[in-house]
C-alpha positions as CSV (number, residue, x, y, z in Angstrom):
1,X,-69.7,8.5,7.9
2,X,-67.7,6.0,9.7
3,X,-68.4,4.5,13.0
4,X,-66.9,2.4,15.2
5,X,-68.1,0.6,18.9
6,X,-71.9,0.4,17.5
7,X,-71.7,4.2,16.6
8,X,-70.3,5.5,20.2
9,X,-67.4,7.1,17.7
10,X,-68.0,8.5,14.2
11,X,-65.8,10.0,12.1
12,X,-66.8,11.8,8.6
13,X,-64.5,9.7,6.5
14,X,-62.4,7.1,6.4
15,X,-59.2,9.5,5.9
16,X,-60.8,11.2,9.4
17,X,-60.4,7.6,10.8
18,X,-56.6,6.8,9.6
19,X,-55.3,10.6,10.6
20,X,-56.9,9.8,14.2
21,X,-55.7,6.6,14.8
22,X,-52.0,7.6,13.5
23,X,-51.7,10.6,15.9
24,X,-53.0,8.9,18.9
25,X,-51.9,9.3,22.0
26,X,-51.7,7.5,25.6
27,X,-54.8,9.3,26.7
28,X,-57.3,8.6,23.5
29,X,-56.0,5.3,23.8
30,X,-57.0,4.2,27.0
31,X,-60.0,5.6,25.9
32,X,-60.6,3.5,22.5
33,X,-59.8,0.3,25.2
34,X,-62.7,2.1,27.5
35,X,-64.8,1.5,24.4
36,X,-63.9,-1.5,23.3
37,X,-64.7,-3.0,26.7
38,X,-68.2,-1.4,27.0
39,X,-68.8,-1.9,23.8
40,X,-68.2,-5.9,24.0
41,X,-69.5,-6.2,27.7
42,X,-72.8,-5.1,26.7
43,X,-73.0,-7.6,23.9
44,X,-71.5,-9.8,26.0
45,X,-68.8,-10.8,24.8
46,X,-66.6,-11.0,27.6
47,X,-67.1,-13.2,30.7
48,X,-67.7,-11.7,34.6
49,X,-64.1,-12.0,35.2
50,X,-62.7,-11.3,31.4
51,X,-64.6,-7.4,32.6
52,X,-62.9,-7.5,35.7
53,X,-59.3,-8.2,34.8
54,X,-59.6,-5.4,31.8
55,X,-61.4,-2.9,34.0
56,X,-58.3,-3.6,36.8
57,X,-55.6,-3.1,33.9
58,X,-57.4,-0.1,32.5
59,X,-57.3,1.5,36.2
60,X,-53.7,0.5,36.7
61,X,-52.6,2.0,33.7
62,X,-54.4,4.8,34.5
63,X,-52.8,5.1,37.6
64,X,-49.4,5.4,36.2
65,X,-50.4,7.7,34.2
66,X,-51.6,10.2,37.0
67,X,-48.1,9.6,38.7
68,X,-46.0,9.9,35.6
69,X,-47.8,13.4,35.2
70,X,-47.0,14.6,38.7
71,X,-42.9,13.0,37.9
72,X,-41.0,16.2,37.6
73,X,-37.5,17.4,38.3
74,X,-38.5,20.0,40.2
75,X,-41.0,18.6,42.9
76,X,-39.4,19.9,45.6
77,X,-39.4,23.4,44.3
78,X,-42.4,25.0,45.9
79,X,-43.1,28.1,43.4
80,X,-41.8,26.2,40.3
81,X,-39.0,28.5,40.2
82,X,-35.9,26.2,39.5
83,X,-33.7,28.8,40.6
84,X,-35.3,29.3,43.4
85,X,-33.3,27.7,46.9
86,X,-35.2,24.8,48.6
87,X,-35.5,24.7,52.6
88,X,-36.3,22.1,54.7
C-alpha cells in the first residue's frame, strides 16, 4: 500500500496513485495543498509566516472557487427557468 503526507492518504497501489493524480481536479487539489501544509507544518518545516502566507492563498483560492460556482448565466432568473420573464 502506498502512502503519502505520513500516511494521512493511502492508496492500494501505485497504479491507484497515478489514476488519482491524472484525473484530479480543482477541488482534490486544493486538498492535496491542505496536506502538504499540515503535513510540513507539523514537522516544521515551514516558518510562522511561510504557514500564514499558504493558509491566506489556500483561502483565496478557495474563495474563487465558491464565486465561480455561484457564476451562471442565469442569476437573475429566480426559478431557474431560462425561459421564464425576469421583473424588476
Amino acid at each position: 500500500m502506498n502512502s503519502i503526507f505520513d500516511g494521512l492518504l493511502e492508496f492500494p497501489s501505485q497504479n491507484d496513485f497515478d489514476s488519482f493524480v491524472e484525473s484530479m481536479d480543482k477541488n482534490s487539489a486544493i486538498k492535496m495543498i491542505e496536506l502538504s501544509i499540515i503535513t510540513n507544518q507539523q514537522k516544521g518545516a515551514y516558518s510562522l509566516e511561510e504557514s500564514h502566507i499558504l493558509y491566506k492563498c489556500l483561502i483565496k483560492l478557495k474563495e474563487n472557487e465558491n464565486k465561480n460556482q455561484g457564476n451562471h448565466l442565469h442569476n437573475d432568473d429566480t426559478d431557474w427557468n431560462i425561459s421564464s420573464e425576469v421583473r424588476s
